[in-house]
N, CA, C and O atoms as a GROMACS GRO file, in nm:
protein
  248
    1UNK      N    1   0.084  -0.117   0.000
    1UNK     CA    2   0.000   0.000   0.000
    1UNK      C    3   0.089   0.124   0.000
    1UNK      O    4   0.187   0.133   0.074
    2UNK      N    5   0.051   0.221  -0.087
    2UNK     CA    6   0.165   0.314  -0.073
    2UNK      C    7   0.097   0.395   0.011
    2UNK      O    8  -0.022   0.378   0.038
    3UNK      N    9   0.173   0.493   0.061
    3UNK     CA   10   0.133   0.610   0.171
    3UNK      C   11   0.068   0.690   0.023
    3UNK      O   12   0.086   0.687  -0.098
    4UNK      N   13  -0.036   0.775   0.146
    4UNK     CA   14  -0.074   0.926   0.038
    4UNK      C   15  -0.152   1.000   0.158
    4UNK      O   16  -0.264   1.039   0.128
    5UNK      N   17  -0.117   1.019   0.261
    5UNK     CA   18  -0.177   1.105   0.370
    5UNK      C   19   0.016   1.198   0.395
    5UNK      O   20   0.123   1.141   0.413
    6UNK      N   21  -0.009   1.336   0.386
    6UNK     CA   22   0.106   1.397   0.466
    6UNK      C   23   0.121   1.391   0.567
    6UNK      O   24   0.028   1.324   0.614
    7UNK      N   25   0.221   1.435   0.680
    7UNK     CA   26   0.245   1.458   0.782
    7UNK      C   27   0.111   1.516   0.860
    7UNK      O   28   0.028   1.460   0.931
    8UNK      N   29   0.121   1.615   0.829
    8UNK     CA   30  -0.036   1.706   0.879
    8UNK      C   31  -0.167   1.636   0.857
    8UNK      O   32  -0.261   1.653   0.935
    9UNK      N   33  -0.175   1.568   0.768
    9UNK     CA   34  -0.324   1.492   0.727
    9UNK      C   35  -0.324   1.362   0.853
    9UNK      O   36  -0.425   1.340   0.921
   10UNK      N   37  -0.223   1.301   0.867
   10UNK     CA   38  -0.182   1.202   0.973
   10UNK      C   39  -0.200   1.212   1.095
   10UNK      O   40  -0.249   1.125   1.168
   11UNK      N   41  -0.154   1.341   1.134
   11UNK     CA   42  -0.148   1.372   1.295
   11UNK      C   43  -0.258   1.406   1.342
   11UNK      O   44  -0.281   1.381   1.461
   12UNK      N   45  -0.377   1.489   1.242
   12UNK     CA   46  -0.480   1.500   1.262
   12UNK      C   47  -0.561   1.442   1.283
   12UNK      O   48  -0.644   1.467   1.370
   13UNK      N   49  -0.564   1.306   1.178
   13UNK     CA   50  -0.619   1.176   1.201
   13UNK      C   51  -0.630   1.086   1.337
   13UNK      O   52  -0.726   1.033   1.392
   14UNK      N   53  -0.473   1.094   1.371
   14UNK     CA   54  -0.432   1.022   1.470
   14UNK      C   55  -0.514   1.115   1.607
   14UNK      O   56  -0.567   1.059   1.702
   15UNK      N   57  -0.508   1.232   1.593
   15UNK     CA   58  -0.564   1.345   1.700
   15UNK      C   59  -0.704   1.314   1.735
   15UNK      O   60  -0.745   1.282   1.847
   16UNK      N   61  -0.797   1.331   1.591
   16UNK     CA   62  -0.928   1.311   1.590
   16UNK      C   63  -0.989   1.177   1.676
   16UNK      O   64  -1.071   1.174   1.767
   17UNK      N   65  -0.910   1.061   1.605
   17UNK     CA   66  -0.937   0.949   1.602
   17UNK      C   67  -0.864   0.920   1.788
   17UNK      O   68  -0.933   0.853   1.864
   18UNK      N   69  -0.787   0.953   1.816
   18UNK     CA   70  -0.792   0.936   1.997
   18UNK      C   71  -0.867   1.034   2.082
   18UNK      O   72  -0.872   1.008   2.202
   19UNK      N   73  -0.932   1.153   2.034
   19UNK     CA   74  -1.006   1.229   2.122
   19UNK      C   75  -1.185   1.165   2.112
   19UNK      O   76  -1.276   1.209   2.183
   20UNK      N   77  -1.200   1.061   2.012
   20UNK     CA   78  -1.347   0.973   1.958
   20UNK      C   79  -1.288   0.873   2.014
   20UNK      O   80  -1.369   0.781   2.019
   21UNK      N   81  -1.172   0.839   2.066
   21UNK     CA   82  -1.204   0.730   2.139
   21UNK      C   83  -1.218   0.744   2.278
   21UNK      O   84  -1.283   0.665   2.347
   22UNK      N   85  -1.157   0.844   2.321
   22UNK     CA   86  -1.193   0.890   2.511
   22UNK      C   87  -1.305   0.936   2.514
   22UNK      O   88  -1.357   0.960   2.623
   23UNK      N   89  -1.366   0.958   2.407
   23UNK     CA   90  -1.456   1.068   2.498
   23UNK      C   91  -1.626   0.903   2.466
   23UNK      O   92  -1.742   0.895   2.508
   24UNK      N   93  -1.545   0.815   2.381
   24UNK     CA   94  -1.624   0.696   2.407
   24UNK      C   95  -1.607   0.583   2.526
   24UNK      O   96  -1.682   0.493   2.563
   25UNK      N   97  -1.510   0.614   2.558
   25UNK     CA   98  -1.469   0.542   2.666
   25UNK      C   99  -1.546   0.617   2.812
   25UNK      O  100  -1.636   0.580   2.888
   26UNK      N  101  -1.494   0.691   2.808
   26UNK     CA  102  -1.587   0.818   2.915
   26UNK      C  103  -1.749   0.810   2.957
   26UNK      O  104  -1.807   0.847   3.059
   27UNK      N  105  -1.809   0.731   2.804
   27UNK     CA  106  -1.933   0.688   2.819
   27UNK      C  107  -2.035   0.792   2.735
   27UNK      O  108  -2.157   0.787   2.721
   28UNK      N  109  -1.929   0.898   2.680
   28UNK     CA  110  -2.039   0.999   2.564
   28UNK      C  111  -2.038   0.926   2.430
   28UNK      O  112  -1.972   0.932   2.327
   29UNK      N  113  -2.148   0.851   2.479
   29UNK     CA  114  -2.137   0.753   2.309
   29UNK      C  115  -2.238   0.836   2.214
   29UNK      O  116  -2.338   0.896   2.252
   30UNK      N  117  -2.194   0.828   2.100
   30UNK     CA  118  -2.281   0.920   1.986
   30UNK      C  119  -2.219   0.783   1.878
   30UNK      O  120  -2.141   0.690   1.897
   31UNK      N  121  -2.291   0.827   1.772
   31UNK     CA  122  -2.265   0.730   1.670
   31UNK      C  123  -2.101   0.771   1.588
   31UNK      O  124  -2.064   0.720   1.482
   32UNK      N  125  -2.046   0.840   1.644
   32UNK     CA  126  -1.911   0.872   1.565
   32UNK      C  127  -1.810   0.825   1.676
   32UNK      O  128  -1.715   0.760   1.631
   33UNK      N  129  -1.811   0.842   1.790
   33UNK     CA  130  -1.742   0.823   1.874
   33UNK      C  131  -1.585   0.687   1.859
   33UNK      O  132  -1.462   0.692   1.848
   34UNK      N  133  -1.683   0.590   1.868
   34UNK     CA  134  -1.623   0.430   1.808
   34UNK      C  135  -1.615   0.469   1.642
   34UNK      O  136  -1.518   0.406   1.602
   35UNK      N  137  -1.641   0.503   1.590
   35UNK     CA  138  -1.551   0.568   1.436
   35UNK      C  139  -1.422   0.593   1.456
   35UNK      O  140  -1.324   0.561   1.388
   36UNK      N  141  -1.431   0.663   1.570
   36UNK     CA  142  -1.275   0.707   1.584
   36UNK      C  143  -1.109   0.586   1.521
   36UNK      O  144  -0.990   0.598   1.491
   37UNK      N  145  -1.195   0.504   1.531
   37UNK     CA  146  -1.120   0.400   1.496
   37UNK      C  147  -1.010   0.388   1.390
   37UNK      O  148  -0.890   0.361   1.386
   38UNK      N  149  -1.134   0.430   1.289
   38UNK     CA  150  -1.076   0.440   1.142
   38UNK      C  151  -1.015   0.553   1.132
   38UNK      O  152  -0.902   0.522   1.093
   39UNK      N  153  -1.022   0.678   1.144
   39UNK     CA  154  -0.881   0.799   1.138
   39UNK      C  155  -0.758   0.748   1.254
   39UNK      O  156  -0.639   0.781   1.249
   40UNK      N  157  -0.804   0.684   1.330
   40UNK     CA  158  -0.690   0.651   1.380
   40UNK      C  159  -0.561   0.548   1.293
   40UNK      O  160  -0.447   0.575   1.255
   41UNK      N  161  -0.644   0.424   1.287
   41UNK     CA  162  -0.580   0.349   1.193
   41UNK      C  163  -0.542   0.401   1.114
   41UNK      O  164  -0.419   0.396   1.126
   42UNK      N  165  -0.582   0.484   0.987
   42UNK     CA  166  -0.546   0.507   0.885
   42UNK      C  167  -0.406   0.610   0.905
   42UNK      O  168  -0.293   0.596   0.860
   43UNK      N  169  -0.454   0.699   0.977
   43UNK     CA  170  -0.333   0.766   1.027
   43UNK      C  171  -0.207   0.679   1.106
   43UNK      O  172  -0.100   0.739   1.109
   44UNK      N  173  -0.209   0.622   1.133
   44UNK     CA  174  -0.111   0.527   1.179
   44UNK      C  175  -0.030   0.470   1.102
   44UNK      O  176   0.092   0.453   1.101
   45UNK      N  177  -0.152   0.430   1.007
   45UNK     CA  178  -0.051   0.355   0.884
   45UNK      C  179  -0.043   0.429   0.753
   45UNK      O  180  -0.008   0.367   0.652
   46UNK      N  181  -0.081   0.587   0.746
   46UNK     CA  182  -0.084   0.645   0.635
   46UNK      C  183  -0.121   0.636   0.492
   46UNK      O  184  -0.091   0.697   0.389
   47UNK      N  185  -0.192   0.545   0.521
   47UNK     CA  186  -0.339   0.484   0.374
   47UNK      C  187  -0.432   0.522   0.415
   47UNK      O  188  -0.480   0.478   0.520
   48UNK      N  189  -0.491   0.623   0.337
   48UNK     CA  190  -0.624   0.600   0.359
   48UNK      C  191  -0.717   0.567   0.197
   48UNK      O  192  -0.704   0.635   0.096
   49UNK      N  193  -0.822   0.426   0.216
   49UNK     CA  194  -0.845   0.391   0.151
   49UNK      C  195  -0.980   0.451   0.000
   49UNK      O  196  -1.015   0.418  -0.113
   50UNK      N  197  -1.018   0.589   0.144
   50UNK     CA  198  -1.131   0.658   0.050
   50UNK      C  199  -1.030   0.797  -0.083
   50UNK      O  200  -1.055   0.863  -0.184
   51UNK      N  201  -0.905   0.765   0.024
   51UNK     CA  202  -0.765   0.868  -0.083
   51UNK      C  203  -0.794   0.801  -0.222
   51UNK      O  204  -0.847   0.854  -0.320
   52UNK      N  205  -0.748   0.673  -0.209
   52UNK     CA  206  -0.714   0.621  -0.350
   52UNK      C  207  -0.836   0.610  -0.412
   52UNK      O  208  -0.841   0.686  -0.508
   53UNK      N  209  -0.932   0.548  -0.396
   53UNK     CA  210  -1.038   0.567  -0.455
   53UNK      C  211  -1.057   0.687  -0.547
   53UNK      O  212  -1.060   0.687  -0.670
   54UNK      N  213  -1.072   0.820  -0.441
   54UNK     CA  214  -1.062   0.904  -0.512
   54UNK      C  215  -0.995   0.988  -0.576
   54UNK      O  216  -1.040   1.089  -0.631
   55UNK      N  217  -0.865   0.945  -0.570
   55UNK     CA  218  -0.741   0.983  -0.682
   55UNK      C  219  -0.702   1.076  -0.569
   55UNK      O  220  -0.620   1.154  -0.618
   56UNK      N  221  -0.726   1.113  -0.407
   56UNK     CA  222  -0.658   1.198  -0.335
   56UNK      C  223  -0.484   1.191  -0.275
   56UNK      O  224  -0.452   1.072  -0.275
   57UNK      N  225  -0.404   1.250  -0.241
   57UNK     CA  226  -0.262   1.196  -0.252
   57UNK      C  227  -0.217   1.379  -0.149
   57UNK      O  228  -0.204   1.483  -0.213
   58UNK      N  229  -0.204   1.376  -0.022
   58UNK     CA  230  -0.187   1.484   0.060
   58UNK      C  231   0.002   1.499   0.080
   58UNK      O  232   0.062   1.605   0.102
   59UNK      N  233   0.081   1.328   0.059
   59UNK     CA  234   0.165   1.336   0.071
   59UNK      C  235   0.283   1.362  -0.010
   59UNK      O  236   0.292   1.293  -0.111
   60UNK      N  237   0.381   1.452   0.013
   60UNK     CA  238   0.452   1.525  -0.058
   60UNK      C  239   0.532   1.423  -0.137
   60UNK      O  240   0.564   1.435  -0.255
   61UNK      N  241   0.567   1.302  -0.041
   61UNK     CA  242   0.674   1.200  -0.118
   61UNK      C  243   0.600   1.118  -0.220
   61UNK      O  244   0.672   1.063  -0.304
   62UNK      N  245   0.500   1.103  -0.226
   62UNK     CA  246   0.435   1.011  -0.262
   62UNK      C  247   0.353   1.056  -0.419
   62UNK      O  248   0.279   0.975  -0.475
   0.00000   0.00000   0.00000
């Protein structure tokens, strides 16, 4: 899988995706909360799969 998230697209991900998971853990469940999942992952591993699909590519090396 090649990367196509930048630095900045990543950290945000990773940001989003752990503040949807405390604040699900905490017990404020909404239907996005446990989503958090997926910006996390993806940011972690710097694929994201709705990028390629849609021809998106944030990262400079790539």
């Amino acid at each position: 899988m090649t990367r196509n998230e930048g630095t900045l697209d990543r950290v945000a991900r990773v940001a989003l995706g752990v503040v949807l998971i405390v604040l699900a853990l905490r017990g404020m469940y909404t239907p996005w909360t446990w989503i958090g999942v997926v910006p996390l992952l993806t940011g972690l591993v710097g694929t994201c799969p709705l990028y390629s699909l849609l021809g998106v590519n944030t990262c400079k090396a790539g």
